[in-house]
C-alpha positions in Angstrom: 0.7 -21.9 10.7 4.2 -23.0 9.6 6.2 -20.2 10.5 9.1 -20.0 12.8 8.0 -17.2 14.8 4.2 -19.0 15.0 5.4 -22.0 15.8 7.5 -20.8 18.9 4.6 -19.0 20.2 2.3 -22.1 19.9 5.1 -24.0 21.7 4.8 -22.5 24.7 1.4 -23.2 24.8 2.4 -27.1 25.5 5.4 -25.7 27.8 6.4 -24.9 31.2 7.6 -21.7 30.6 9.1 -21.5 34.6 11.3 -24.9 33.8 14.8 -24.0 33.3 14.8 -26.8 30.5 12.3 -25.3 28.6 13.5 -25.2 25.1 11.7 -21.7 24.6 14.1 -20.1 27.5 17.6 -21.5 25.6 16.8 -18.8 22.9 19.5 -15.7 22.9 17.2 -12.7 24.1 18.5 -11.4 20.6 16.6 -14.2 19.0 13.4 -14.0 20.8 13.6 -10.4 20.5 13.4 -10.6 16.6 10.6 -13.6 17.0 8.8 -11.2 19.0 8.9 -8.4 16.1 8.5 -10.6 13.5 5.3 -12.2 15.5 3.3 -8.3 15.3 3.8 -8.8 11.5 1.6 -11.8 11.2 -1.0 -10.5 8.8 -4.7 -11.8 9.5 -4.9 -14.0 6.7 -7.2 -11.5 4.3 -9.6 -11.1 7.3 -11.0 -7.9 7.5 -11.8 -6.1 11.2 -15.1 -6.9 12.3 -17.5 -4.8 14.2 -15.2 -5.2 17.5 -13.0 -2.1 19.3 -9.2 -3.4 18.8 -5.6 -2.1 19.3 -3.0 -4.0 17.1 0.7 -3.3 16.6 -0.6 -3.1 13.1 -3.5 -2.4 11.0 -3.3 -5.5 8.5 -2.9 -7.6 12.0 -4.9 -8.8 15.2 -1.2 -9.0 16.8 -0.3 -7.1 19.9 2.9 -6.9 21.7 0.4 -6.9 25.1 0.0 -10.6 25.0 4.0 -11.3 25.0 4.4 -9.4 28.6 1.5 -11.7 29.6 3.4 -14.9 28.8 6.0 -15.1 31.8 8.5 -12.8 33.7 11.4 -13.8 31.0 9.0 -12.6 28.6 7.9 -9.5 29.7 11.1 -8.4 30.8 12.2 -8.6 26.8 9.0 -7.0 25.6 9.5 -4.0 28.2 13.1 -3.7 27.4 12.3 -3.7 23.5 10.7 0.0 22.6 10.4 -0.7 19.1 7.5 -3.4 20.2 5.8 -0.4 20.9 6.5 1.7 18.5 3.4 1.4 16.3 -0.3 1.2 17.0 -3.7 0.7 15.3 -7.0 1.8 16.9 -10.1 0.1 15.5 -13.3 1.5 16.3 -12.6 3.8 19.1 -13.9 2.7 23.3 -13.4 4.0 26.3 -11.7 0.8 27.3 -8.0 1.4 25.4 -7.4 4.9 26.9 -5.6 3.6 29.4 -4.2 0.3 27.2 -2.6 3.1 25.0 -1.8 5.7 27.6 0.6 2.6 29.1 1.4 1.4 25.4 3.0 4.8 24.4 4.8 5.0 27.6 6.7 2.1 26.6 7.4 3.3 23.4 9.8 5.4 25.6 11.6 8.2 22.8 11.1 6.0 20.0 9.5 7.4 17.0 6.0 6.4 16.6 3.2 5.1 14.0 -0.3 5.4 14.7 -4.0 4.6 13.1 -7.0 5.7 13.6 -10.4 4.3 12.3 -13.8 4.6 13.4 -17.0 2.9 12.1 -19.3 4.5 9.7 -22.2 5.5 11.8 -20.2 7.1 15.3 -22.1 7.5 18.4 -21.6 9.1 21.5 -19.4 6.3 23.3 -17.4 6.2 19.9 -17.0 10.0 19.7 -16.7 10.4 23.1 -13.6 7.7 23.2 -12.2 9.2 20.0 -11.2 12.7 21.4 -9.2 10.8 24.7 -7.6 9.1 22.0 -6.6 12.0 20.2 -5.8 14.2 23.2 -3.5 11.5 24.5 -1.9 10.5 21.4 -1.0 14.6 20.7 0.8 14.7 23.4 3.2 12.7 21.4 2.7 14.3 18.1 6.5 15.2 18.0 7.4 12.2 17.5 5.1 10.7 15.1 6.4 9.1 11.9 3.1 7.6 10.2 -0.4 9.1 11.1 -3.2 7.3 9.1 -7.0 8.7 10.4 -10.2 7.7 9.0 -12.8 9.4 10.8 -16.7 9.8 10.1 -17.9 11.5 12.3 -19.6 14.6 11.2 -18.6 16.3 14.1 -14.7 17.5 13.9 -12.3 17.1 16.1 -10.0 20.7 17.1 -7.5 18.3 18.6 -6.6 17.4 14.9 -7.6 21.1 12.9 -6.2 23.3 16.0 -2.6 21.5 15.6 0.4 24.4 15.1 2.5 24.2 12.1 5.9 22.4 13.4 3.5 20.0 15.7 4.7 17.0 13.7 8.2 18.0 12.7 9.2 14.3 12.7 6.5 13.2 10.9 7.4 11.1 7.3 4.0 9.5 6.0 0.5 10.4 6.5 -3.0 9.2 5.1 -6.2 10.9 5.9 -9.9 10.2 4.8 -12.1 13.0 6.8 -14.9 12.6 4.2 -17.3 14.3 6.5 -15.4 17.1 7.2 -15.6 20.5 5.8 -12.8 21.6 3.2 -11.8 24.0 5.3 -11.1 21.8 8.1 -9.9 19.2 6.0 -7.1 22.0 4.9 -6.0 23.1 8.6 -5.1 19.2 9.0 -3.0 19.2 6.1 -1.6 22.0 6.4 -0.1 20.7 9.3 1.0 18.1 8.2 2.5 19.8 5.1 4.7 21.6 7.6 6.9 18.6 8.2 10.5 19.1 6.5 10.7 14.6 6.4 7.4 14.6 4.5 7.9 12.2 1.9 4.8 10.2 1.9 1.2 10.7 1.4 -2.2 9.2 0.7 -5.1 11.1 -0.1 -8.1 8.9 0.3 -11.7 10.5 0.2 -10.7 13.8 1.4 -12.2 17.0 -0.4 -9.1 17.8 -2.6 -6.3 18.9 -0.9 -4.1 19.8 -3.2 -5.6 22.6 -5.2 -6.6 26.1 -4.3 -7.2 27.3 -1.9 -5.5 24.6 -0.2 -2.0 24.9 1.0 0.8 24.6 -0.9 1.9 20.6 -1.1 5.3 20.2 -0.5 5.6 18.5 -4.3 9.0 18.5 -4.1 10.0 15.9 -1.2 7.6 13.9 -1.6 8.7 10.1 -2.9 5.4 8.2 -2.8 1.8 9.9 -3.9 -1.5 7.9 -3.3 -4.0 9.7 -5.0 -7.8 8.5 -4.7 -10.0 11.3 -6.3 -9.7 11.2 -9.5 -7.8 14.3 -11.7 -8.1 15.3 -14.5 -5.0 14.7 -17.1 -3.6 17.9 -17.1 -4.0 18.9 -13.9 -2.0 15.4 -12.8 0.7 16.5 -15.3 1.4 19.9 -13.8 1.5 18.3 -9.8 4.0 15.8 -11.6 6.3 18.3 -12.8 6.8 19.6 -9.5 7.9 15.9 -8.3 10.9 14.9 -9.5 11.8 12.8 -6.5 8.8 10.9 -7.1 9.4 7.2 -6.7 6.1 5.4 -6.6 2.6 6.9 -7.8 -1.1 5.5 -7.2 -3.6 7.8 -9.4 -7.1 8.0 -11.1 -6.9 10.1 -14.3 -10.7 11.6 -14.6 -11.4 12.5 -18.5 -10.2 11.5 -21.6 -9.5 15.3 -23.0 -8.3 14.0 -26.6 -5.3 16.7 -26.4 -1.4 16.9 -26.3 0.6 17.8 -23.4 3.9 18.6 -22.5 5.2 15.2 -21.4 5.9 14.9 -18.0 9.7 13.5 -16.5 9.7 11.3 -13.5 13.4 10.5 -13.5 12.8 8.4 -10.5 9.5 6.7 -10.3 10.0 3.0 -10.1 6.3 2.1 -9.1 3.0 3.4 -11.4 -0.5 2.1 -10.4 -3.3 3.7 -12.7 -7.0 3.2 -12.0 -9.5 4.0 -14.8 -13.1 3.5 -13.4 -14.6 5.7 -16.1 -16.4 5.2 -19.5 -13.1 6.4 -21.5 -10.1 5.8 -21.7 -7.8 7.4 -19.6 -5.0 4.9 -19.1 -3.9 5.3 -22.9 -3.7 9.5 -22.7 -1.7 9.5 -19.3 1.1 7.1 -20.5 1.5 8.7 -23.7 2.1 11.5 -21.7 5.1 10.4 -19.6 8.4 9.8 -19.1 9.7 7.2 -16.5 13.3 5.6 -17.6 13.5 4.6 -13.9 10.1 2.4 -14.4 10.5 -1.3 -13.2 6.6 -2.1 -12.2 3.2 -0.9 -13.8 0.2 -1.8 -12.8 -2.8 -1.5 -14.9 -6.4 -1.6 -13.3 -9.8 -0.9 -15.2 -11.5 -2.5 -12.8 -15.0 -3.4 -14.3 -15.4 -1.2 -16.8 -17.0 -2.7 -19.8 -16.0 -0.5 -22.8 -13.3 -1.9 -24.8 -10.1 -0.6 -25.6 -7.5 -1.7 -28.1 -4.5 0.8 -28.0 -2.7 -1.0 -24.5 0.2 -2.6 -26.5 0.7 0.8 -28.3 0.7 2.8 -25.2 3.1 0.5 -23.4 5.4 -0.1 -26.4 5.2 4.1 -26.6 6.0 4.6 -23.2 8.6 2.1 -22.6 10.6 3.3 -26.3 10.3 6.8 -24.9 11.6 6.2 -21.5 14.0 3.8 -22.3 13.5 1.3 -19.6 12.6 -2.1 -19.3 9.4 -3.8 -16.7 10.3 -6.1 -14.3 6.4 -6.4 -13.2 3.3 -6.2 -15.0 -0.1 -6.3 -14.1 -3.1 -5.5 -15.8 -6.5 -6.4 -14.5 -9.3 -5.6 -17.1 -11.8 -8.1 -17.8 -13.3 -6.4 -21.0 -9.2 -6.7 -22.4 -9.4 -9.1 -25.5 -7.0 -11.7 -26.2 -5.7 -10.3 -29.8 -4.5 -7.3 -27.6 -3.8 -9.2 -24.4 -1.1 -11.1 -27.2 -0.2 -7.8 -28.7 1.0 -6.6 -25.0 3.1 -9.9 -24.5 5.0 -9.6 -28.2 6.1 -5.3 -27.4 10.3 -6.2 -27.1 10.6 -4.1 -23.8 9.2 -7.0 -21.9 11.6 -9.2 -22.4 12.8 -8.2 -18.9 9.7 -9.3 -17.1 9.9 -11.9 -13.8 6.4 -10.8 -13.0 2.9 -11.0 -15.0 -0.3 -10.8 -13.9 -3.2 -11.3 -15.8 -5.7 -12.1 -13.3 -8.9 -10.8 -14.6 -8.0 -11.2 -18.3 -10.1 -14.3 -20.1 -7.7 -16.1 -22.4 -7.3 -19.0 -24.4 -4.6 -21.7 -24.6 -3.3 -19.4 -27.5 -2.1 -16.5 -25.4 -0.4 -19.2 -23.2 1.4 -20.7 -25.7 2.6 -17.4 -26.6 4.8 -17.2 -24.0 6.8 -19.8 -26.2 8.9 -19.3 -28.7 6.9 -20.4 -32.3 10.4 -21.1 -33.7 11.4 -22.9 -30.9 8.9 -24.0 -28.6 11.4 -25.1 -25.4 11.9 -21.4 -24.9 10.2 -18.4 -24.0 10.0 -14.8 -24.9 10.0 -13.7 -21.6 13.6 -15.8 -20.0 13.8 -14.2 -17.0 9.8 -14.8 -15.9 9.6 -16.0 -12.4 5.8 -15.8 -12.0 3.0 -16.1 -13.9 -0.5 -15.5 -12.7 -3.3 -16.4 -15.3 -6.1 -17.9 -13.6 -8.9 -16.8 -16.4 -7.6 -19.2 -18.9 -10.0 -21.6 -20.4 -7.5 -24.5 -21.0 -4.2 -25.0 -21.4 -2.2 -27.3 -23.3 0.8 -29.9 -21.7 3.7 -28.3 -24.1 3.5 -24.4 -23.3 2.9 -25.8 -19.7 5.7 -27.5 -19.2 8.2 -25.7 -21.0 7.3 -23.0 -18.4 7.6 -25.0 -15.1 10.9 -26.4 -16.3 12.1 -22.9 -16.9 11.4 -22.0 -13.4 8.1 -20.1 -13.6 5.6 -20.5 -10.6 2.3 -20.5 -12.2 -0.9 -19.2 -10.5 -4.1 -20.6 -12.7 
């Protein structure tokens, strides 16, 4: 704990927070008030939520803005004054006991708009179920001015404060991510259709829902949207035509579902930046999608097979092929397949268009001081064919030797190994 922010907030720990000569009260209430924000982003250090009911300014955090109006008078009278402290809020595991925490939490968000997660535990009971629907009836009451809604609910039994909501409910409403896996399609489609209803929808993330985005499902709002998180997988030409229809796309999460060994009309995303592809099947679906685009705007890939076993040797084809087509150059790259051989893992780092990269990652990739000193220059080994790479993260390597090392830490690359 090194931080600014954390350190200040362990300082008064040791302080007097009533002394006038307390150090922590000489802070302009402009200062604290930005410690204080930046103190609800502490992430929890890769901890996941255990089995205990929480409220949290945030879901990757234990932080809550309840503990700074706690502190001292001088405190609290910042936190109250600062809305945007209580802006957002994460609900883990729904209990009777934060009804009223959130009931007095969304009061002092005062008019601000608001973010706000759900989760419940895989097997809900009564208590949980019983909790969950206060929850929902008091947060609706502020559904007009919600900006992020994120729910993952399994409980079997739905709730009609979510599938009764009017269209227009949530005109305000930018982002949302759903998983009702236990809910019935139909259900599932009077949530989103919602939700769809929002004019500043530009954001989504479909987890484990039942599709919601072909018939007879409500049209998606294609369009607007700027970011598409897409975890059921689609099949290639069914991803195609939804991307047509998104030209304002800007950063796309997908699974691709077959391998259908036919040629498309290419799809144009003048505007994505950001493309993470999954590929969990026996095929390869990686290779057909990105021969099937066109992304000039592209400036980060990543490429995830996670354990699949089969091997495939067309990556540095497909990249080269979509990068010539779209004429644009990576900034980041990350490909995590531990079936990828090295001859191909090589292949990748000679295509020209990556000149460009200040990111690689290679995390799950086995490789051999050969691929390392690869990043060198043969004809010249005190350069590297990647100049502008800030970051290199290449932990599977089995040795590696002092000259390709150094050359790269003198160049200013961070290595992760």
């Amino acid at each position: 704990m090194s931080t600014p922010t954390q350190w200040v907030l362990l300082r008064v720990q040791y302080a007097q927070p009533n002394e006038p000569e307390s150090p922590i009260h000489k802070l302009p209430v402009e200062i604290l008030g930005e410690i204080f924000q930046r103190y609800l982003q502490i992430p929890r250090d890769g901890q996941r939520l255990g089995g205990m009911p929480s409220v949290s300014a945030k879901p990757s955090s234990y932080s809550t803005p309840i503990i700074l109006d706690q502190v001292c008078s001088h405190w609290r009278a910042v936190a109250l004054s600062m809305p945007a402290l209580w802006s957002s809020i994460a609900v883990h595991l729904p209990s009777p006991y934060q009804v009223s925490l959130i009931q007095v939490w969304l009061q002092r968000a005062g008019t601000r708009p608001l973010s706000f997660w759900i989760s419940q535990s895989s097997e809900v009971g009564r208590v949980e179920r019983t909790a969950t629907i206060d929850i929902l009836n008091l947060s609706m009451q502020y559904s007009h001015r919600w900006k992020h809604i994120s729910l993952c609910l399994h409980d079997h039994t739905p709730y009609a404060e979510l599938y009764s909501m009017p269209l227009g409910t949530v005109g305000m409403l930018e982002s949302a991510d759903s998983e009702l896996t236990a809910w019935s399609r139909i259900l599932t489609d009077r949530v989103w259709q919602a939700i769809y209803s929002s004019s500043h929808l530009c954001r989504i993330r479909w987890r484990k829902d039942p599709q919601p985005w072909g018939n007879p499902m409500p049209r998606v709002p294609w369009a607007q949207l700027t970011d598409i998180t897409m975890c059921t997988p689609l099949r290639l030409q069914d991803l195609l035509d939804i991307l047509r229809q998104c030209q304002k796309l800007e950063i796309l999460t997908c699974e691709i579902d077959d391998d259908p060994h036919e040629q498309f009309q290419p799809a144009l995303l003048p505007n994505l930046r950001h493309l993470r592809l999954f590929d969990f099947g026996v095929s390869d679906t990686i290779g057909p999608f990105l021969q099937h685009l066109i992304v000039p705007s592209l400036n980060a890939l990543m490429l995830d097979r996670g354990r699949n076993t089969q091997v495939f040797h067309g990556l540095a084809q497909d990249l080269q092929g979509l990068l010539i087509r779209s004429q644009c150059h990576l900034e980041k790259l990350a490909i995590f397949d531990s079936a990828l051989e090295e001859d191909d893992v090589i292949r990748v780092l000679e295509v020209p268009q990556l000149e460009d990269l200040t990111e690689l990652n290679l995390s799950s990739v086995w490789v051999t001081p050969r691929t390392f000193e690869r990043l060198t220059h043969n004809q010249d080994p005190t350069t590297v064919i990647m100049p502008h790479l800030r970051a290199l993260v290449l932990p599977r390597c089995s040795r590696f030797t002092y000259g390709a090392t150094a050359t790269l830490i003198m160049l200013g690359v961070v290595l992760m190994i």
